[in-house]
TITORSE-677956 format. One line per field, with one value per atom (N, C-alpha, C, CB): x, y, z; residue number from 0. Coordinates in Angstrom, 2 decimals, decimal comma. Glycine has a CB too. Layout:
BEGIN
u	(X  ...)
v	(Y  ...)
w	(Z  ...)
n	(NUM  ...)
END
This chain:
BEGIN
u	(59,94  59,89  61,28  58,96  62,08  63,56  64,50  64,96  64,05  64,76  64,69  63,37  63,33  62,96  63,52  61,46  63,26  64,18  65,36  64,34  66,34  67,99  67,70  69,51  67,14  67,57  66,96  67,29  66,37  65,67  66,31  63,99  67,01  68,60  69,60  69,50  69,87  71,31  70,94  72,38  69,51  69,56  69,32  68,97  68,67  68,93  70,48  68,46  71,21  72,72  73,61  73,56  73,19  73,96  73,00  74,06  72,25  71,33  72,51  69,07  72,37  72,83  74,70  72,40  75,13  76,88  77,16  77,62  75,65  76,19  75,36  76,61  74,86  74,35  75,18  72,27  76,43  76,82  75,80  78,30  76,46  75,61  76,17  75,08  75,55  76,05  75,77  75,26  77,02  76,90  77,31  75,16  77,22  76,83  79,08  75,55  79,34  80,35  81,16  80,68  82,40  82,45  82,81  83,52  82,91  83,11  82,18  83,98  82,13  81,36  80,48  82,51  81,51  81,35  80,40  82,73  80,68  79,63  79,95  78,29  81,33  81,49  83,24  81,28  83,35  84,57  85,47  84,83  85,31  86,20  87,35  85,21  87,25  88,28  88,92  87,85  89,10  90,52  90,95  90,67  90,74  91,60  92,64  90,98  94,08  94,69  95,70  93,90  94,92  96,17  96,86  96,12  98,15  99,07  99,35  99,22  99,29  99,04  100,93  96,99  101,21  101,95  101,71  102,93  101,78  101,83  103,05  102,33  102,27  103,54  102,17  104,84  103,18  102,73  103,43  102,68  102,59  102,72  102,76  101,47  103,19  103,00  103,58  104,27  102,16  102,40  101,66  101,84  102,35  101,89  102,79  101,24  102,66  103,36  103,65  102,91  104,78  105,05  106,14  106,05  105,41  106,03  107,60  105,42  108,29  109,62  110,21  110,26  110,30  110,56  109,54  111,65  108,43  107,24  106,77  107,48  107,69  107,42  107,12  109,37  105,64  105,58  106,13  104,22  106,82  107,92  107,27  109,27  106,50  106,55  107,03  107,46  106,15  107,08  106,55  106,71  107,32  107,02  107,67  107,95  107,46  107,29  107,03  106,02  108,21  107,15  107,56  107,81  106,72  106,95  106,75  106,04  107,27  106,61  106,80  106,80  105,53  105,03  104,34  104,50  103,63  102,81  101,80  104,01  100,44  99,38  98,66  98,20  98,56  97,81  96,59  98,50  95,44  94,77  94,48  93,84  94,14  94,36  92,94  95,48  91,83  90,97  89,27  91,28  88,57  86,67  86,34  85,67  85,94  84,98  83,35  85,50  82,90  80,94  80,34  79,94  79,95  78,96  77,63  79,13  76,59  75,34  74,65  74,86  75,01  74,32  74,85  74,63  76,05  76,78  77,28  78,02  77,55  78,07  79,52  77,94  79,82  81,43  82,56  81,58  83,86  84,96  85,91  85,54  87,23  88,54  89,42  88,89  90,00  91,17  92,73  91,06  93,65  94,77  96,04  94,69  97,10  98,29  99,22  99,52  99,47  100,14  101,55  99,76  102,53  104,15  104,64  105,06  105,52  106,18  107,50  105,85  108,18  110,05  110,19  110,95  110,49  111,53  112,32  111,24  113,69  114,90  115,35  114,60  115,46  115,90  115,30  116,98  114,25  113,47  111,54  113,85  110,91  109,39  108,83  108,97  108,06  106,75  105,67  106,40  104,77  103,23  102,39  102,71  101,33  100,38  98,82  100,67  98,12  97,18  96,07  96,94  95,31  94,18  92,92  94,44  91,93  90,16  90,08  88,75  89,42  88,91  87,16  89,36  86,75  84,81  84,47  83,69  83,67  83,39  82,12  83,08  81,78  81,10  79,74  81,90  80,48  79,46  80,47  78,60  79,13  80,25  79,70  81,92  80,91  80,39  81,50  80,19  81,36  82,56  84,01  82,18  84,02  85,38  85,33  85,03  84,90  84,94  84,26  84,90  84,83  84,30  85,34  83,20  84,23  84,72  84,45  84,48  85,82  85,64  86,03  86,46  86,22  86,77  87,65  85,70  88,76  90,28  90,70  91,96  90,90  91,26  92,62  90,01  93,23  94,52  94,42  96,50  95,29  95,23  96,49  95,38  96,52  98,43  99,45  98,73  100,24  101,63  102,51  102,30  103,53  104,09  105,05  104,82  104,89  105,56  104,85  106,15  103,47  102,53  101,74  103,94  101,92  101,42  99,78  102,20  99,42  97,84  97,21  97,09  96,77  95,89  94,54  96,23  93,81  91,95  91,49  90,85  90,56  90,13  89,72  91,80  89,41  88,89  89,91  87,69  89,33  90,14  89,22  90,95  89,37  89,02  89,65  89,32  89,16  89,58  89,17  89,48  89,61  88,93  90,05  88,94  89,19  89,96  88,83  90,63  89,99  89,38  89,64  90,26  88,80  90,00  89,16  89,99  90,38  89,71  88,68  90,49  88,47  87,20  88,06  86,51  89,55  89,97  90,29  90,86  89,91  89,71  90,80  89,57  92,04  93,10  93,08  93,44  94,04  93,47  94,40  93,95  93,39  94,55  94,11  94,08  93,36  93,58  93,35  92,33  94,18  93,46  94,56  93,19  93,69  93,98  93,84  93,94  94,50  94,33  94,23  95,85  93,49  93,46  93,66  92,07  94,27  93,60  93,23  94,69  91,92  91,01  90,98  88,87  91,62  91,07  91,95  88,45  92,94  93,07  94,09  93,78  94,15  94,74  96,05  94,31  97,47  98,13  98,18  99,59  98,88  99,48  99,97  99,02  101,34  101,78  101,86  102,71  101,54  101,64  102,55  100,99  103,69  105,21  105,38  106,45  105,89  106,72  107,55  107,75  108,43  109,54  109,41  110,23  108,42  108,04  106,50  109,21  105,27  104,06  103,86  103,17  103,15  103,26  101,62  104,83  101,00  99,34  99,66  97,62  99,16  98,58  98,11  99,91  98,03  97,12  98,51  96,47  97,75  98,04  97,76  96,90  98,61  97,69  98,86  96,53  98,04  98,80  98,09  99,86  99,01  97,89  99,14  98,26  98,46  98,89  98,20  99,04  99,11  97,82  98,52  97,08  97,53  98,20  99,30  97,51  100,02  101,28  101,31  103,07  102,10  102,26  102,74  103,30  102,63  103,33  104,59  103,11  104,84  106,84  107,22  107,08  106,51  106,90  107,40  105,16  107,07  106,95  108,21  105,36  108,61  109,88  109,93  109,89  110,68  111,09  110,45  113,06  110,80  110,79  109,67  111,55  108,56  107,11  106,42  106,12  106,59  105,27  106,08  104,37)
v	(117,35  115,95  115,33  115,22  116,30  114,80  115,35  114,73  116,75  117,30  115,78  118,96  115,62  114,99  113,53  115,07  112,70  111,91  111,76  112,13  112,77  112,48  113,11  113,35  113,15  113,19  112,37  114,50  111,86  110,31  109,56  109,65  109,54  107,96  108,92  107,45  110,38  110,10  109,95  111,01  109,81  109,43  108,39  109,96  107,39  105,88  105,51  105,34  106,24  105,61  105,86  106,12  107,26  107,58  106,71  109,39  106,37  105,39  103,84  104,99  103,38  102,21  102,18  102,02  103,37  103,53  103,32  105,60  103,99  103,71  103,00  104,78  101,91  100,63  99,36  100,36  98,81  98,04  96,31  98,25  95,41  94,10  93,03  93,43  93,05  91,93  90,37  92,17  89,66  88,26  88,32  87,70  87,15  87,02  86,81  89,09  87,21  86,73  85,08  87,24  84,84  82,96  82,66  82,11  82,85  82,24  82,16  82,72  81,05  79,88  81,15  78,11  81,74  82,38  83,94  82,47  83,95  85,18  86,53  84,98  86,79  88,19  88,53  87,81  89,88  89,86  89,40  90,47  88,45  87,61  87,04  86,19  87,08  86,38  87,50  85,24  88,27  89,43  89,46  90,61  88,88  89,02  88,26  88,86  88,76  88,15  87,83  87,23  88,41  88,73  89,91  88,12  89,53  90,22  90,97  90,09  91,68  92,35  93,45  93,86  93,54  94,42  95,53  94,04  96,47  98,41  98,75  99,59  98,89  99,55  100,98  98,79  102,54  103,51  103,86  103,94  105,43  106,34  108,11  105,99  108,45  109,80  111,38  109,55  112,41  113,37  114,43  112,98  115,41  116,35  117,79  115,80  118,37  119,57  119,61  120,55  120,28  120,31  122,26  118,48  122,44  123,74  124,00  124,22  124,62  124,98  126,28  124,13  126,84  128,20  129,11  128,57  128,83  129,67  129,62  130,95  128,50  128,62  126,80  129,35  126,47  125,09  124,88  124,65  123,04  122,53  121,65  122,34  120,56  119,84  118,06  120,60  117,63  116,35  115,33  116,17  114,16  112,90  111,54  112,99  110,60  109,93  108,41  110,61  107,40  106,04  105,43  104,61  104,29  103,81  102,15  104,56  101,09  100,31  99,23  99,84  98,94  98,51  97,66  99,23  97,20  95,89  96,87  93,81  95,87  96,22  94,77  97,25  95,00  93,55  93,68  92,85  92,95  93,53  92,58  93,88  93,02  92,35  92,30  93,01  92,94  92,49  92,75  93,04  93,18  93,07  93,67  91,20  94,42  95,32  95,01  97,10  94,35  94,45  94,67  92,57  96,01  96,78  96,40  98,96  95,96  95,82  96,60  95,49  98,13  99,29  99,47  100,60  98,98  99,93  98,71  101,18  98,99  98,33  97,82  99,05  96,61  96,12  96,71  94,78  97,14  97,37  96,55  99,06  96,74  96,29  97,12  96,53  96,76  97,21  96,92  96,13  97,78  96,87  98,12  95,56  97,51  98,60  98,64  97,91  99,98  99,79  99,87  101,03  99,53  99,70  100,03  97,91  101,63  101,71  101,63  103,02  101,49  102,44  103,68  102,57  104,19  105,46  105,60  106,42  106,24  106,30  105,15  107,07  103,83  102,86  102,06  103,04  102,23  101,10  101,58  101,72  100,34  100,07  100,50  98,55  101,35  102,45  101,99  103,93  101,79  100,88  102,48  99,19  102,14  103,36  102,71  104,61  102,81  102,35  102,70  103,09  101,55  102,17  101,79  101,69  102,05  101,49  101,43  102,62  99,98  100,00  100,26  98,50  100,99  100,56  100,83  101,66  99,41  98,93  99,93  97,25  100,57  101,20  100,79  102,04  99,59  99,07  98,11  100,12  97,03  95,80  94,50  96,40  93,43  91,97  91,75  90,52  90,91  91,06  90,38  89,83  90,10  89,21  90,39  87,09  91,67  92,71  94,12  92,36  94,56  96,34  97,10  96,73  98,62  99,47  99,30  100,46  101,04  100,97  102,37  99,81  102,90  104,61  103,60  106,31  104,26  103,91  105,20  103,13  104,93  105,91  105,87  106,08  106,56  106,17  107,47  106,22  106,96  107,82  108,41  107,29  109,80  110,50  109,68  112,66  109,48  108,96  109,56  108,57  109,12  110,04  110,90  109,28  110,95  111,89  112,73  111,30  112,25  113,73  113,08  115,24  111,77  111,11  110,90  109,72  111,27  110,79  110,33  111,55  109,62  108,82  108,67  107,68  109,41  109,13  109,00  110,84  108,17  108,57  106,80  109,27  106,50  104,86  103,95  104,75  102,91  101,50  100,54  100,82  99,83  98,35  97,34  98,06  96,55  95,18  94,07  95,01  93,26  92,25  90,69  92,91  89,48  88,46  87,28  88,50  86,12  84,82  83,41  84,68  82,89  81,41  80,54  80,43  79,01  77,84  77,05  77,16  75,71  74,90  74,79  73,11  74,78  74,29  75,03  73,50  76,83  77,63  78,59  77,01  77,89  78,95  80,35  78,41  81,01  82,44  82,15  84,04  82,67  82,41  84,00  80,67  84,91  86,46  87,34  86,99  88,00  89,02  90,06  88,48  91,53  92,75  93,79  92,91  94,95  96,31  97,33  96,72  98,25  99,39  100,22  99,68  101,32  102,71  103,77  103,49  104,48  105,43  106,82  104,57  107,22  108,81  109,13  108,47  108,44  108,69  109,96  107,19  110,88  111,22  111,30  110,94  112,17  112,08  113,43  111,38  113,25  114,62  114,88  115,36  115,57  115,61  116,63  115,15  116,53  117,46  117,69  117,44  118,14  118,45  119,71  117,64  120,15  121,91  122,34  122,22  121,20  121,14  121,10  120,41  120,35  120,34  119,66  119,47  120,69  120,20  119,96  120,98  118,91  118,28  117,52  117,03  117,76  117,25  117,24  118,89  115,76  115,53  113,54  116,28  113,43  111,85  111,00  111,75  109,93  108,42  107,48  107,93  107,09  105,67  105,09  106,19  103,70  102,33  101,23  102,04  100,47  98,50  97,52  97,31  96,66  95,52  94,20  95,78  93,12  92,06  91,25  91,36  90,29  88,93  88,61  87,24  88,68  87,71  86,66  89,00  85,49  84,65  85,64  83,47  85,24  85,90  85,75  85,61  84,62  84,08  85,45  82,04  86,08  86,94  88,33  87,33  88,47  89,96  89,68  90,49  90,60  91,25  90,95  92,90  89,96  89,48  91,11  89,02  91,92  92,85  93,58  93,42  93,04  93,89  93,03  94,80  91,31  90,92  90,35  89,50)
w	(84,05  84,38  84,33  83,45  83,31  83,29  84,52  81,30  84,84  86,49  87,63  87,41  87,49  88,63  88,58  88,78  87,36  86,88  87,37  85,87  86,76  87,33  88,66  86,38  89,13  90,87  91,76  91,57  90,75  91,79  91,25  91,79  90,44  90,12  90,89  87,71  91,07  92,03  92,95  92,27  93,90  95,13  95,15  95,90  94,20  94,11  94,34  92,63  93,11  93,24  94,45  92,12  95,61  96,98  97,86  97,50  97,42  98,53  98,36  97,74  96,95  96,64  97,09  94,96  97,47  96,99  98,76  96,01  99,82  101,00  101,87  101,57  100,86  101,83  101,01  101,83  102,26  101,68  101,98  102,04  101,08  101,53  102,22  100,46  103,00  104,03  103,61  105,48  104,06  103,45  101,71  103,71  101,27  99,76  99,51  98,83  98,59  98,26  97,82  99,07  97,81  97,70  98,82  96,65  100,00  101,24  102,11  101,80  102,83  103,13  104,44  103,76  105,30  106,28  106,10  106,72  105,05  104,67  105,06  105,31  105,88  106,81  106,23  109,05  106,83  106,68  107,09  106,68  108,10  109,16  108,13  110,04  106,60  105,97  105,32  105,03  105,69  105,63  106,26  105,53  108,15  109,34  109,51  110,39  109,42  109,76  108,23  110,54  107,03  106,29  105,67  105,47  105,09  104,12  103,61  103,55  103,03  101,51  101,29  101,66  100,20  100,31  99,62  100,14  99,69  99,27  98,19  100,99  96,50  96,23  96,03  94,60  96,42  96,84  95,94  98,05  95,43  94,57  95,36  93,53  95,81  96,64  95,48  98,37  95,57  94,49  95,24  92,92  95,53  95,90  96,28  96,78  97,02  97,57  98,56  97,53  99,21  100,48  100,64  100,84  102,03  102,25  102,44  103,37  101,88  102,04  101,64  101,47  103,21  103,45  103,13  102,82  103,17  102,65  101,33  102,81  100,58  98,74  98,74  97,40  98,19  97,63  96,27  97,61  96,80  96,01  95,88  96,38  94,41  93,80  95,00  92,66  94,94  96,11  95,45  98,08  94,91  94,19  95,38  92,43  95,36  96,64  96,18  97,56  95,89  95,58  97,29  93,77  97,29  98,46  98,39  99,45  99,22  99,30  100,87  98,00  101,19  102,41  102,35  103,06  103,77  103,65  105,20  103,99  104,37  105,36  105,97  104,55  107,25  107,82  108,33  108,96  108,01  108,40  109,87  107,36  110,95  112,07  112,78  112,89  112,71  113,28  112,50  114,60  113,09  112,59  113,85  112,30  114,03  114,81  114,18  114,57  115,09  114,03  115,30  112,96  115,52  116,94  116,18  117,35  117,04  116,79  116,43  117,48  116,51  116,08  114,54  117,10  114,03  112,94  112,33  113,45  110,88  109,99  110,22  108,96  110,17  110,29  109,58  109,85  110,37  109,21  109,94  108,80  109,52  109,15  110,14  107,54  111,03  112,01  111,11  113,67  110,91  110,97  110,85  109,58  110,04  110,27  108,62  111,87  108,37  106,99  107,64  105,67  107,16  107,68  106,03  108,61  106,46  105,29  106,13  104,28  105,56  105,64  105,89  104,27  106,75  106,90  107,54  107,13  107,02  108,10  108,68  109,23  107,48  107,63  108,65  107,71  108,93  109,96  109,17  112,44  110,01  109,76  110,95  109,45  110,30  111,19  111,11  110,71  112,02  111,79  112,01  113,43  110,97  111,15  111,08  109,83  112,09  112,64  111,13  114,24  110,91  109,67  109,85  108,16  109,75  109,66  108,27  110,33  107,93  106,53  106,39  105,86  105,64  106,25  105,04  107,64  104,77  103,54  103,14  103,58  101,89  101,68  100,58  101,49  99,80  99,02  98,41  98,03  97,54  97,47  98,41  98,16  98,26  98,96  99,87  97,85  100,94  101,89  100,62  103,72  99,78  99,01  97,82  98,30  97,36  96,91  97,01  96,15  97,47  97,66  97,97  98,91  97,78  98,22  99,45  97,72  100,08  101,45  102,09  102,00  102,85  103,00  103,83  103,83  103,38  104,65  105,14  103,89  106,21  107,07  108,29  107,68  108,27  109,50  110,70  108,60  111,74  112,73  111,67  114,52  112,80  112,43  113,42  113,02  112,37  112,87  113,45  112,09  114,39  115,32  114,42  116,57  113,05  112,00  111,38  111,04  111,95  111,03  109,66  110,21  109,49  108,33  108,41  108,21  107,74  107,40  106,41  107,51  106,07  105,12  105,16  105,11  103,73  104,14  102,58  105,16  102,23  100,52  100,83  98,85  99,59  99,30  98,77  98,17  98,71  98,36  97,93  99,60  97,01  96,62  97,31  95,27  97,71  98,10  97,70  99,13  96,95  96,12  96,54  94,14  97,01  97,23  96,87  98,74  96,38  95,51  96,37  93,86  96,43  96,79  95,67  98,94  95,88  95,61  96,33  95,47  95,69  96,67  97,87  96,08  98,05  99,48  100,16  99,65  99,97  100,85  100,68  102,07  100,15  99,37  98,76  98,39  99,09  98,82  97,31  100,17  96,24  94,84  94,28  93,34  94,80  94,42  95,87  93,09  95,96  96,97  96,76  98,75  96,65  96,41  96,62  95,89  96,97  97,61  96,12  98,79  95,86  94,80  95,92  93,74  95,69  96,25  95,12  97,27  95,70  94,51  95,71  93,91  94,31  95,04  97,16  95,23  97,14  98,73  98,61  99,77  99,74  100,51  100,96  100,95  101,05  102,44  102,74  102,55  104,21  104,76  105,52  104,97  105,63  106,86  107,32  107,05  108,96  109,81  110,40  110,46  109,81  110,39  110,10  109,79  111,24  111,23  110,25  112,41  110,33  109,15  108,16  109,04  107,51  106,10  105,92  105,26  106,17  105,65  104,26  105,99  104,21  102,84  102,88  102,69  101,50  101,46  99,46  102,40  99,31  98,05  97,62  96,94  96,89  96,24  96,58  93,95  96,78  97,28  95,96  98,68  95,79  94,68  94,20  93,05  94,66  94,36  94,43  95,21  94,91  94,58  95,89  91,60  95,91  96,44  96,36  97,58  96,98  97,07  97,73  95,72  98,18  99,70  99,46  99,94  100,39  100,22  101,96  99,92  101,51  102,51  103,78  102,08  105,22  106,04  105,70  107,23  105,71  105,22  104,28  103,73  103,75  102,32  103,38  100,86  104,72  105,27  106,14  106,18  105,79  106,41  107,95  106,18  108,96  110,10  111,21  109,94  111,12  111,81  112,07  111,45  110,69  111,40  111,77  110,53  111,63  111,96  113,72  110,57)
n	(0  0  0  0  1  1  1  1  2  2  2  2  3  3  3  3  4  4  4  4  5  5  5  5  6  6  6  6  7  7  7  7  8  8  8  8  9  9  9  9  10  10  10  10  11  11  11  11  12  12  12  12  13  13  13  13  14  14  14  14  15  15  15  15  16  16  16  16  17  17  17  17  18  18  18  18  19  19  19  19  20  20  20  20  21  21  21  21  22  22  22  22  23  23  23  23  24  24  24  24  25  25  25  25  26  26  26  26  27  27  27  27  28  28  28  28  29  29  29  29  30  30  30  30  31  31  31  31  32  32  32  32  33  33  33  33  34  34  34  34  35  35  35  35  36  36  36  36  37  37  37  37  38  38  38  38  39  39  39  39  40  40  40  40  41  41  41  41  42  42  42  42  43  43  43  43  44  44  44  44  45  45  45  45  46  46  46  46  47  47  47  47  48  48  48  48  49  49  49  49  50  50  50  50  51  51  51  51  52  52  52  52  53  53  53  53  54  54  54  54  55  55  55  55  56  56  56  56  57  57  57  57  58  58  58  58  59  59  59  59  60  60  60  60  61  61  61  61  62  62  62  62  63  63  63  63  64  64  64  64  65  65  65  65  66  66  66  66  67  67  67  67  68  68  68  68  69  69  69  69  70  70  70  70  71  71  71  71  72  72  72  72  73  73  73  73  74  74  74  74  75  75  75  75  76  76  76  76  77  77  77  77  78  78  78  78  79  79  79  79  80  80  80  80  81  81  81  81  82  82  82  82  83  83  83  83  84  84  84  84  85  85  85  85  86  86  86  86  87  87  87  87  88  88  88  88  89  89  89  89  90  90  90  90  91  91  91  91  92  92  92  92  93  93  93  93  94  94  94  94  95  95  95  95  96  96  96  96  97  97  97  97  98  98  98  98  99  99  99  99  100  100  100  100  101  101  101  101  102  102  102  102  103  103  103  103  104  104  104  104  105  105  105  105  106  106  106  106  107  107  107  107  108  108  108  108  109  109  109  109  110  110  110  110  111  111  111  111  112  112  112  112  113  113  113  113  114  114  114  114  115  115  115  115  116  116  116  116  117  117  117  117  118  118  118  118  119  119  119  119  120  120  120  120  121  121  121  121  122  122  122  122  123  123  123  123  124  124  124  124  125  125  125  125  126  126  126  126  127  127  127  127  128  128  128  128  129  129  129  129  130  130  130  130  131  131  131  131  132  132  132  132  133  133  133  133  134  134  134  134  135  135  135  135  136  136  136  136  137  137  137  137  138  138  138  138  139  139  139  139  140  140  140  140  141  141  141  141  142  142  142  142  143  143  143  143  144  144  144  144  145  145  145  145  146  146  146  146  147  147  147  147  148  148  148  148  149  149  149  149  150  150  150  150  151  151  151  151  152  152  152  152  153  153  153  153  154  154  154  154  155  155  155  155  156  156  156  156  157  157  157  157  158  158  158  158  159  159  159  159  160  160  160  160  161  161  161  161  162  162  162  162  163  163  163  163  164  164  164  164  165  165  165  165  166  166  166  166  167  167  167  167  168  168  168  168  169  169  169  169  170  170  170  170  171  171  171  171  172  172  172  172  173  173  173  173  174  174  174  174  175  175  175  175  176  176  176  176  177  177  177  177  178  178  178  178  179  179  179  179  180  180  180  180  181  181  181  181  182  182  182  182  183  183  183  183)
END
């Protein structure tokens, strides 16, 4: 009997982890429509390995960037996510790398979400989860909003030096005025 038990709560809890809820949160609008269109900046943690000359070398990596999120996709068949672009630094200029956020459980002003990026014309990839959590006041002001990343992903697909291991960092809104002239 207690077999049957714990496996009817983990399929309660994978039932509950991938039906997220629509509506509900503190904004008036009820959808994710109030992440479109802002901020956030990326401080990044990068740890992993990368190939050199046939022998893996240890690769440590901080980074820091800004992600926007720029649009809402909601198809009538499928659950809504998050369009937008992370920009880090490399080689002295800002690279935009295309990302999907898709909320996995949670309220549209906190959840999880699987983030995901295309590959960058350097071989960069990004996949694993994120928190996103944002606050305002009665006058609509954003006075918290924040990026976690859990458990993500990178990797690159370069000849020269393939490289795959964990992502993790944080961010949170900043004014546009706060972003660097050159990406927005």
């Amino acid at each position: 009997m207690g077999r049957r038990k714990v496996l009817a709560v983990l399929i309660l809890a994978a039932t509950l982890a991938v039906s997220p809820t629509r509506g509900g949160g503190d904004d008036a609008t009820g959808t994710l429509a109030i992440w479109v269109g802002q901020w956030l900046t990326v401080s990044a943690q990068f740890s992993g390995f990368c190939d050199k000359s046939g022998f893996l070398e240890r690769a440590r990596n901080n980074g820091k960037g800004y992600l926007h999120v720029g649009g809402l996709v909601e198809p009538q068949d499928h659950l809504p996510w998050l369009e937008g672009q992370i920009w880090f630094s490399s080689h002295g200029s800002w690279s935009p790398l295309p990302v999907t956020i898709m909320p996995v459980f949670g309220t549209n002003v906190d959840f999880v979400a699987v983030f995901e990026s295309e590959i960058s014309a350097g071989g960069l990839y990004l996949n694993g989860y994120v928190r996103m959590t944002m606050r305002r006041d009665e006058k609509g002001s954003v006075i918290l909003g924040a990026i976690q990343f859990l458990g993500t992903n990178y990797s690159v697909f370069s000849s020269q030096s393939p490289c795959a291991g964990a992502l993790s960092g944080q961010g949170k809104v900043v004014p546009e005025s706060k972003v660097p002239v050159e990406i927005r």
